[in-house]
Structure formats: C-alpha cells, structure tokens
C-alpha positions in Angstrom: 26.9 -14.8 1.3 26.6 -10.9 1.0 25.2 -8.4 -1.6 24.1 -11.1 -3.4 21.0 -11.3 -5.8 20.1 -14.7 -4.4 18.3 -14.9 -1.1 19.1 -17.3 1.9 16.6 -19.2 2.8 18.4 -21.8 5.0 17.9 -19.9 8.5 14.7 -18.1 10.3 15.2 -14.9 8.3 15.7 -15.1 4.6 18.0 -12.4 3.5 20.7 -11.4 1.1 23.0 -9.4 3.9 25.0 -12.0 5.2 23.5 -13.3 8.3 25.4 -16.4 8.9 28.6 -14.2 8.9 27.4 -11.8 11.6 26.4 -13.7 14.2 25.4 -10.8 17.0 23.2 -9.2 14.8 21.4 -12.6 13.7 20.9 -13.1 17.3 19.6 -10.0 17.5 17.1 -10.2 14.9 16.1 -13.7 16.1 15.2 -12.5 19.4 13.2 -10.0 17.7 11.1 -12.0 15.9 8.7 -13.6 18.4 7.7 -9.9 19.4 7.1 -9.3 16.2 5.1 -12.5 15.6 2.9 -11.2 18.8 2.2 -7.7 17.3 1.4 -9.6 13.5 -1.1 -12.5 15.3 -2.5 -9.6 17.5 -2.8 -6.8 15.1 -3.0 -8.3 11.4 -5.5 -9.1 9.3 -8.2 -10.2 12.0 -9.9 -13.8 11.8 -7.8 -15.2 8.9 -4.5 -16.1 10.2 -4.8 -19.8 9.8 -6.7 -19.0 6.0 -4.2 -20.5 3.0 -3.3 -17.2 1.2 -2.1 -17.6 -2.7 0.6 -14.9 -2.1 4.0 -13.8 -4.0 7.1 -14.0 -1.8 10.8 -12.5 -2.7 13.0 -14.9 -3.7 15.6 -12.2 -5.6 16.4 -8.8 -5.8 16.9 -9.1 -9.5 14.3 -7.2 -11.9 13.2 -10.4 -13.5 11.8 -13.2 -11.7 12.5 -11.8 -8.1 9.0 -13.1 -6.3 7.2 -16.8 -6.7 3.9 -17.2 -6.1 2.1 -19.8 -3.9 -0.5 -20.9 -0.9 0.5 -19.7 2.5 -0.9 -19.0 5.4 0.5 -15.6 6.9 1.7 -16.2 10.1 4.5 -18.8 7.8 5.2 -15.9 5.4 8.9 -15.9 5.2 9.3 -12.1 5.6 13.2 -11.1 5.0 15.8 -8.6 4.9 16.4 -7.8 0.9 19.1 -5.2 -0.2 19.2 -4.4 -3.8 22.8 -5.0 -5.1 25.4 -2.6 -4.4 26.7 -0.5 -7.0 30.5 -0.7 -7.4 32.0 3.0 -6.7 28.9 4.8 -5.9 29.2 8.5 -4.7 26.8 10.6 -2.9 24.8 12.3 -5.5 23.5 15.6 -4.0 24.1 17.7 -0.7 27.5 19.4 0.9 28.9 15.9 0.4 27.7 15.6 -3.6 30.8 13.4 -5.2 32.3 11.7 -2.2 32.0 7.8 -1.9 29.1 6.3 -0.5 29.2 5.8 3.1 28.6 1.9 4.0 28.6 2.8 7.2 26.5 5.5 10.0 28.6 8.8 9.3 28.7 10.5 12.9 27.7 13.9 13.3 24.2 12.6 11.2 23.5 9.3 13.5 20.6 11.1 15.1 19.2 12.8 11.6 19.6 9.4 10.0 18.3 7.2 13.4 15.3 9.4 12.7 14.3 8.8 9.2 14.8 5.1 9.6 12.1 4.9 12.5 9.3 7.3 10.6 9.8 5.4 7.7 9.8 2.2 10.0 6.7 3.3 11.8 4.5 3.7 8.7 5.0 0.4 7.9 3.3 -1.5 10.9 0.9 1.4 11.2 -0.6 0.8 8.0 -1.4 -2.8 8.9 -3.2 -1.9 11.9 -5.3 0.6 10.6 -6.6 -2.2 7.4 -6.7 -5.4 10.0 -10.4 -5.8 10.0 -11.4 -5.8 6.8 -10.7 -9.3 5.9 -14.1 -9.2 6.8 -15.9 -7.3 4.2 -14.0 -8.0 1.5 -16.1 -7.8 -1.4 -14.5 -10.6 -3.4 -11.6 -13.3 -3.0 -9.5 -11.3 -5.4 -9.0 -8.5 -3.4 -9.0 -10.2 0.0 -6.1 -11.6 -1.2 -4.4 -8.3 -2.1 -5.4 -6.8 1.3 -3.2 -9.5 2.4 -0.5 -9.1 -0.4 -0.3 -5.5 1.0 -0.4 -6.2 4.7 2.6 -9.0 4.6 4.7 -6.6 2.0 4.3 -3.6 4.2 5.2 -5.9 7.8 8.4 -7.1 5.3 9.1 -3.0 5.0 9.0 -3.1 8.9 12.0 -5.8 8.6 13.7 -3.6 6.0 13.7 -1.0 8.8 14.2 -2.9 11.5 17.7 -4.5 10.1 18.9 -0.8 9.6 18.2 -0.4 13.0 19.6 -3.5 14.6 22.9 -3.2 12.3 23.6 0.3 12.4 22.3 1.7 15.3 23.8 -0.3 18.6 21.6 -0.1 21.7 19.3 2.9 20.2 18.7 0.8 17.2 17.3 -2.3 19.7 15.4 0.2 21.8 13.6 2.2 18.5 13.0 -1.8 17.1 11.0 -2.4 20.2 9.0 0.7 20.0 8.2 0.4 16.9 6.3 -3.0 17.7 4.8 -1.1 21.1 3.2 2.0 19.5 -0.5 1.1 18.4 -2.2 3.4 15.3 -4.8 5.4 16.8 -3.7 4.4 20.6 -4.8 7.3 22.7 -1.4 6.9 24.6 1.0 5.2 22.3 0.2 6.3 18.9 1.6 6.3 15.4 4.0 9.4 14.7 2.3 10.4 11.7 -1.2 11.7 11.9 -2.5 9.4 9.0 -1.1 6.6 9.9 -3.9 7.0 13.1 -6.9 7.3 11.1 -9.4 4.8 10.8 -9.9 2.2 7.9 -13.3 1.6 8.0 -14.2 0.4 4.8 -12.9 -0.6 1.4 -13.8 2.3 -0.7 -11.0 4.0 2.4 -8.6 1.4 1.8 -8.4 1.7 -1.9 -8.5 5.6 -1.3 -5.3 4.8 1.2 -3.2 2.7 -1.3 -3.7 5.1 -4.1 -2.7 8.6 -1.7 -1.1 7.1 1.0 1.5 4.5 -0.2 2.0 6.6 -3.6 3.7 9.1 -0.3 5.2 6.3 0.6 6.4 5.8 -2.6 8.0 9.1 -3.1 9.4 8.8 0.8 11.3 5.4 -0.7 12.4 7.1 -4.1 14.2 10.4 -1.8 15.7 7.7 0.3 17.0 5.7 -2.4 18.7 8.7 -3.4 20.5 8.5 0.2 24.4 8.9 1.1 24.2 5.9 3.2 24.3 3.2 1.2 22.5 0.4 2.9 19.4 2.6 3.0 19.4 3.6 -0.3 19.6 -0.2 -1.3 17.1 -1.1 1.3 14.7 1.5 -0.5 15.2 0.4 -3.9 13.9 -3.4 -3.3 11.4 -1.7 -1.1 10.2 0.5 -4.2 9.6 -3.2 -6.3 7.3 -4.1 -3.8 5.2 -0.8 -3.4 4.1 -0.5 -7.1 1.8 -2.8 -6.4 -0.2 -1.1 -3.5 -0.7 1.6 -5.5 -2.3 -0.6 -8.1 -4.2 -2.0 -5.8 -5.5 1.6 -5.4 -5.7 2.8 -8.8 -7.8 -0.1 -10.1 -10.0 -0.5 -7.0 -11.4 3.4 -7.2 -11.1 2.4 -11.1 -13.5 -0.8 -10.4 -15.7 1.0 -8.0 -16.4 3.8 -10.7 -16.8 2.0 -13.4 -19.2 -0.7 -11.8 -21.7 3.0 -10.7 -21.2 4.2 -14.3 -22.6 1.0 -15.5 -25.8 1.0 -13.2 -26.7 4.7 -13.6 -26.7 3.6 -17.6 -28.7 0.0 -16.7 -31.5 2.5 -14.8 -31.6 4.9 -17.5 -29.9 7.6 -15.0 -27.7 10.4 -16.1 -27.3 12.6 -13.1 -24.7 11.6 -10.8 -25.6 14.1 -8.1 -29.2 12.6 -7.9 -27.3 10.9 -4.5 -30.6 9.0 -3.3 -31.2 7.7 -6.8 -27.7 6.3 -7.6 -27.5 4.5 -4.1 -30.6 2.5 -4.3 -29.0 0.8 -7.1 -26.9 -0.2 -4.4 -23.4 1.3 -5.7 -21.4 4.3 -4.5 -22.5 7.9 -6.1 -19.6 9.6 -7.8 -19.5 12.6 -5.5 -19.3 10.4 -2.2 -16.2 8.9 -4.1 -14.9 12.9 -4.4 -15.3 13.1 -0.6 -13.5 10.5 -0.1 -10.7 11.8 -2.4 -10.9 15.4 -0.9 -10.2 13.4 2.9 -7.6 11.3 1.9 -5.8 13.6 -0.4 -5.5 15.7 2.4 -4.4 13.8 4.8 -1.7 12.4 2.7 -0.3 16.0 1.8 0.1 16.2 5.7 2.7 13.8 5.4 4.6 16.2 3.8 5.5 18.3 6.7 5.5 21.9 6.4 6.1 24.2 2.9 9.3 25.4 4.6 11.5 22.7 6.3 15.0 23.7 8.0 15.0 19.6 8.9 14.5 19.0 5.1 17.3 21.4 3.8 19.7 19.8 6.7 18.7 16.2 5.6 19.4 16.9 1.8 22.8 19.1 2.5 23.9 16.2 4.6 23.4 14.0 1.5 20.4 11.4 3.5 17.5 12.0 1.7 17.4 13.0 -1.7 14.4 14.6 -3.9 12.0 12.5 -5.8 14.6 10.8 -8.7 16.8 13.0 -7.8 18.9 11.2 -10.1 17.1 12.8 -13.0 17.2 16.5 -12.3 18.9 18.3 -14.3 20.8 20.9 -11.6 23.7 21.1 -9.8 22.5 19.0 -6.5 23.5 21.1 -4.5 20.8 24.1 -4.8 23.1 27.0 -3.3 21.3 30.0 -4.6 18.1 28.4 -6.6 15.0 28.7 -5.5 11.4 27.4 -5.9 7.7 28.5 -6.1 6.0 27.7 -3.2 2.0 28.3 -2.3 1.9 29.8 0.9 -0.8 32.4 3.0 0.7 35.9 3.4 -2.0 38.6 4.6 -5.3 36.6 4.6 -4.7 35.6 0.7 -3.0 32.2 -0.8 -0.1 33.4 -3.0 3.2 32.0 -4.6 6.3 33.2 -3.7 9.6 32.3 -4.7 12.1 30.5 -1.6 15.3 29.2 -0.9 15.0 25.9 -3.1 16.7 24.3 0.1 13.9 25.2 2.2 11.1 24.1 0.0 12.2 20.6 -0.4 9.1 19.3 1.0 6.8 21.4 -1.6 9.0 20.1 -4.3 8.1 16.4 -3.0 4.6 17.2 -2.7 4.3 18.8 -6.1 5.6 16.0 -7.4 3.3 13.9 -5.7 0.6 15.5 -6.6 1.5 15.7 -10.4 1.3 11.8 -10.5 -2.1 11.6 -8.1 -3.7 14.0 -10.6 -2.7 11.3 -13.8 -4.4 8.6 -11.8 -7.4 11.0 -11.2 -7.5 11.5 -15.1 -7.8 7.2 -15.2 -10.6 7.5 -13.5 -12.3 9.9 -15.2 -11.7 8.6 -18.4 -13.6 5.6 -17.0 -16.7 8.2 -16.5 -16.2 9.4 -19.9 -16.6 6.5 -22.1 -19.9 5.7 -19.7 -21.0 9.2 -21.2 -21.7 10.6 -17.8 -21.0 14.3 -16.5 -19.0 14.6 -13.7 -15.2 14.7 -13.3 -13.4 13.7 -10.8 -10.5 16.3 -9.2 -8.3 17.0 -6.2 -8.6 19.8 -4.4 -6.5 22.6 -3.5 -3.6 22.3 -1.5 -4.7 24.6 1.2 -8.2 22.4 1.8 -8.2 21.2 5.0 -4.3 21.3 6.2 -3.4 20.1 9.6 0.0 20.9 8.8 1.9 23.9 7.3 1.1 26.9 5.8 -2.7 26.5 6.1 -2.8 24.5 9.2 -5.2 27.3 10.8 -7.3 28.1 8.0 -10.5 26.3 6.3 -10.8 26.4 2.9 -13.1 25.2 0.4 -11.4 22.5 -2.2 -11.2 25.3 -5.0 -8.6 26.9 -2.0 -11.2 30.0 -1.0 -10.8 30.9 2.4 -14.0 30.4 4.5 -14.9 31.3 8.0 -15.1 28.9 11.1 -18.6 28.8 10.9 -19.3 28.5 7.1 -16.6 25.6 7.1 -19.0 24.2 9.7 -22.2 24.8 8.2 -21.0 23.4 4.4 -17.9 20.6 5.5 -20.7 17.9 4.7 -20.8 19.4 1.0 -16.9 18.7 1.0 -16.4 15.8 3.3 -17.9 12.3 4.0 -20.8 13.0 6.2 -21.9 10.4 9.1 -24.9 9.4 6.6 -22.2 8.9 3.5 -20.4 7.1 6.1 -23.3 5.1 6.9 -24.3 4.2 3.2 -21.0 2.9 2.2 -20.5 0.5 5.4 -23.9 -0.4 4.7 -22.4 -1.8 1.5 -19.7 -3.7 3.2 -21.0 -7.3 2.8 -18.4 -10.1 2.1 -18.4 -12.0 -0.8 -16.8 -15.4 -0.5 -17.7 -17.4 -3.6 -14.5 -17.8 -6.1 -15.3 -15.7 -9.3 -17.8 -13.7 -7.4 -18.0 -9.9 -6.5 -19.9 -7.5 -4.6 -22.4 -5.5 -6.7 -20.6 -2.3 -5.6 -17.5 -3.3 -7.7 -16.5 -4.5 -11.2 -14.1 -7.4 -11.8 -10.8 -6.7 -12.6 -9.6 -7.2 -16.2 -7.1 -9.6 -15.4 -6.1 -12.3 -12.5 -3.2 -12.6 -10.6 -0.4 -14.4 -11.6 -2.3 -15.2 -14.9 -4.9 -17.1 -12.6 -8.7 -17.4 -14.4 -11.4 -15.6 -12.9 -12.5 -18.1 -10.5 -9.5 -19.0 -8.8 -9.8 -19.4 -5.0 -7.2 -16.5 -4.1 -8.3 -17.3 -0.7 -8.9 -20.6 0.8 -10.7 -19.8 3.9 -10.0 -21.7 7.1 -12.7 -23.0 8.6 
C-alpha cells in the first residue's frame, strides 16, 4: 500500500508510505527505533512512563475521523510515518521553478538546502519534549496532564515525520543527521539544540502554556511554508503535521485563557480591582496579570528569534528554489515569484527604528513573522476579552519587535517593549519591570503543586469549558501508575 488514506498498522511502524514494499528503508527505520525508544524513556515525560494515558492516535490522514482515542501508556504509543495524500499533477507553486511538476524525488543542486530544513525542522521536535519532561509532576489537574502528554507524543511523531525524510531521501547523510538528531540534548552545554529556544528551560506551567501558544504557533507557520514546498513528500509530510499542531496551540490559548480568567475571578471574590497591587493579588494564591505580561514579553521574544534575521539571502535562495514557501502561500494574491516587489521591513538605521522598503525576496522572514505576529496578537485579544467581562483594567499586549532580540536587526540593542531604545545600564536597572524577575520566578513555582484527583484543579486555574473527546468533567484523563 502507498499514498493511501488508510494507515498500516500490521508492522512496528504504522504508516501510509509503503513500507512493506521498500524493504531497506524499513530496515532502516527499524534499526532506528530502539535509539529512539532510549532518548523517549530517558528524556520524556519523567516518572510516568508506565501511567495509562487516555490519548488520540492517527489512524487516517483523512479530515474526518483521522485519530481514535483510547488508554495507553506512552512508551506503546504507535508513533508512525503519515503523508497526506498526494495530489494528482501538482506543480511547484512559487520560486524560479513556479509551474513545473512537483518533484517526488531530492532535486540535486538543493540536496544540501533541503537536507537542512528537514533536520531544523526535525530538531525542534525532540527538543520541545525535553525541555517540558518534568512537569508531569506539577500538573495542576488530570486534564491537562494528559495534554502535556498529547503534545509530547505528537511532537516525538513530528520527529518520525522528519526522520523518514531523512532515512528515504537522504542516503548515508540522512542515517547520520537521524542519529544526531536523537544525540543533541536541549540546553546541553556541548550538544545542544540548534535553535536558541528550543534550549530554554520549562520550568513551570504558566511557561509551558506560554510555549504552545508562541512557540508551536512558529512551528505552525514553519509547517504551513513547508507545505507549500517543491518537493512533494515534504509538503505532504507537513500537511498531516499541520492536523496535529492545532491542537498545541489550543493547548496554549486556553491555558493562559484559564489562568486569567481563574485571577479575574479572585481579584472580584476579594473585592480587588487593581491588578498591579502584585502582593495583594498573589496572596489569593493566583498569578497577577502583569507577571502573566512578563511572561508574554519572554516568550514572545524568544519565539520571533526563530525567525532568523529581517534580511535572509538563505530565505530568498530557499523560496527561488521553490522549498519553502510563505505562510499560505497558496493564497497570495502575486505572481510567486517576487522579481521586483518589495516589502516594509522594521529595521535600526542611525540609532533610530524605522521602516524601509526591501527586496520582497530578502524579507521573506519578516513577511513570516508579521504574519505570525498578526495571529499571536488575535489570541492576545481572547485573553483580554476574558479581563474585560471581569470588568478589570489592564490589557494584555505584545511588545515591540525590537524588545529584547538575540537575533537580527536589533540583536545589539535593548529596548523597552513599546521599542525605545535604552542604554546598557537602564536595561539593567528596569529589565525586572519588563521581564520575570527571580522573585516572579519564585512565586509562580511556588504555585506548582499537583493536583491528582479526577475533576479537580489547582486554585491557580479555571476548568476548561469542555472535556476531551466529549468526556465529563471527572474523567480520569490519567490513570496514574503506582
């Protein structure tokens, strides 16, 4: 069976590519996946790999009834290699090669470009597990232990997705970049991530819904640009992908969602209407509202890192060799090709942020990244909409593009998060007013107390409005081993 909508599961890796009929590369995936069961026992979740997980598993790439859901523990997930079906005569829609069929197989003179984009987007997967695997631990509720885990085994299923790419197309590199990308460790002084988020630290769960709602809505736009790809198998891979990731950015949206409403609702039990009366708010034991905006201003932007730079020559080269589209690329109304158009970007030019119209080509990044941070903002708006109908005064935002950059046009420059430009030592004296602090730090792992009981939440967070899979509120999401 091949390109099918119905997924083998007769052998060790369920899958709709054909397997059985490719017998070299099925060996080669087999011997890969006892490595890969090492790095998941080793570096998943932490304590609960023998815990009975109610969990939804692909069993289809079609858009109706693709996943079941049932008790499992995770080391038994069947993780597989799911392609969305091909489409009959597809061309490569943008690029130098806009028009030309599809290419089923590597093209080249863009192995190397193409090798490359596979094992970033490969390494984020794994990485992301890492960084969440201890806080099984603190969960404050069954619920969303169990979509910590719903997360963790989708995300190690990505890493298949990436891995097959590798192990199929690829030859000996392919094998070699598979193994590494089970070897490198987030936040391993010697063997780390490649992407500076992906090494950060996950301590608690106010960071982990901060992470799914930034973090994997960049993955998200990462998988739509590849879906728009030249080489077909990718862009198939990244569709199915894209099924799976909506839900860890829902994961995100309602968490923060939860966590606000749930401090909305004590400040108005204790009579309090200031939200920046810090000391006040947290003896009611919930999270203030502006410690949730630090959080935001971090992980915002970190996540606009991920970007790369404003200006990209890699990105113009990837998108004229028709391997890595723009966000729906499919839906822009141009030519494709972009010889000649251009695009504002924000950039620093003489001690001042400005706008300045580039190259389109070149700007492909800030395009990505606008449109990124178009659909972050929406989700801000959910939140405070939330504050609003608790009639409290505060509003959540994101901040400006040029706060604290790593990367790009304001990589050496501090600014404050309405984008003025501040000196070293006023950044120092005031990054607590902008930033979590140690003692915000403090408060919110102070928090971080499990709650185990079906039905039952932390005090921290509200209950979601619905269940999973239609299940009633007290539904054991998680049967603990024990």
């Amino acid at each position: 069976m091949s390109d099918s909508a119905t997924v083998d599961y007769d052998g060790l890796i369920p899958n709709n590519v054909g397997l059985n009929a490719d017998p070299r590369l099925r060996r080669a995936l087999e011997s890969w996946h006892p490595g890969y069961l090492d790095w998941w026992r080793a570096r998943g979740p932490d304590g609960f790999q023998d815990s009975l997980v109610y969990l939804r598993t692909a069993i289809g790439v079609d858009s109706d009834g693709w996943a079941k859901f049932g008790y499992v523990r995770m080391p038994d997930y069947r993780w597989g290699i799911l392609l969305a079906p091909q489409v009959e005569g597809r061309t490569i829609p943008f690029g130098a090669h806009k028009g030309e069929k599809a290419w089923q197989e590597v093209p080249g003179e863009y192995r190397a470009l193409l090798r490359r984009l596979v094992v970033v987007q490969g390494d984020t997967e794994p990485a992301s597990v890492e960084q969440q695997r201890l806080l099984g631990a603190t969960a404050p509720s069954l619920y969303d232990l169990r979509n910590l885990f719903q997360v963790n085994v989708e995300e190690a299923r990505h890493l298949w997705a990436m891995v097959y790419l590798l192990q199929k197309y690829f030859g000996r590199d392919g094998r070699e970049e598979a193994e590494e990308l089970l070897r490198r460790r987030s936040g391993d002084r010697d063997s780390p991530r490649l992407l500076g988020a992906f090494n950060e630290a996950t301590p608690d769960w106010l960071s982990f819904f901060m992470f799914t709602f930034f973090t994997d809505r960049d993955g998200k736009m990462q998988l739509q640009a590849l879906a728009q790809s030249g080489f077909d198998p990718l862009s198939r891979t990244c569709r199915f992908m894209l099924t799976e990731e909506a839900h860890h950015m829902f994961v995100g949206q309602t968490g923060i969602g939860r966590i606000v409403e749930r401090s909305c609702a004590a400040m108005r039990e204790a009579g309090l209407s200031d939200p920046t009366d810090i000391e006040r708010v947290r003896a009611l034991g919930v999270i203030d509202l502006p410690t949730i905006q630090k959080k935001a201003n971090l992980h915002f932007a970190l996540t606009l890192d991920l970007f790369g730079g404003e200006i990209s020559t890699n990105a113009a080269n990837v998108f004229n060799a028709g391997l890595k589209g723009r966000y729906r690329e499919d839906k822009i109304a141009d030519d494709h090709v972009l010889t000649g158009a251009t695009y504002a970007v924000v950039r620093l030019r003489d001690g001042r942020i400005v706008t300045e119209e580039v190259p389109a080509l070149s700007a492909l990044n800030m395009r990505l990244r606008d449109d990124f941070a178009a659909e972050a903002a929406a989700g801000v708006e959910r939140w405070n909409a939330i504050i609003a109908r608790a009639g409290i005064a505060y509003r959540l935002r994101l901040p400006h593009v040029a706060f604290n950059r790593r990367i790009g046009e304001f990589a050496g420059i501090e600014a404050d998060p309405d984008g003025n430009l501040l000196s070293a030592e006023e950044w120092q004296r005031r990054r607590d007013e902008f930033l979590p602090s140690a003692a915000d730090d403090a408060f919110v792992a102070s928090l971080m107390r499990p709650v185990t009981e079906p039905g039952k939440f932390a005090p921290w967070i509200a209950p979601p409005r619905t269940g999973i899979d239609g299940k009633p509120g007290d539904f054991e999401y998680v049967r603990l081993a024990g």
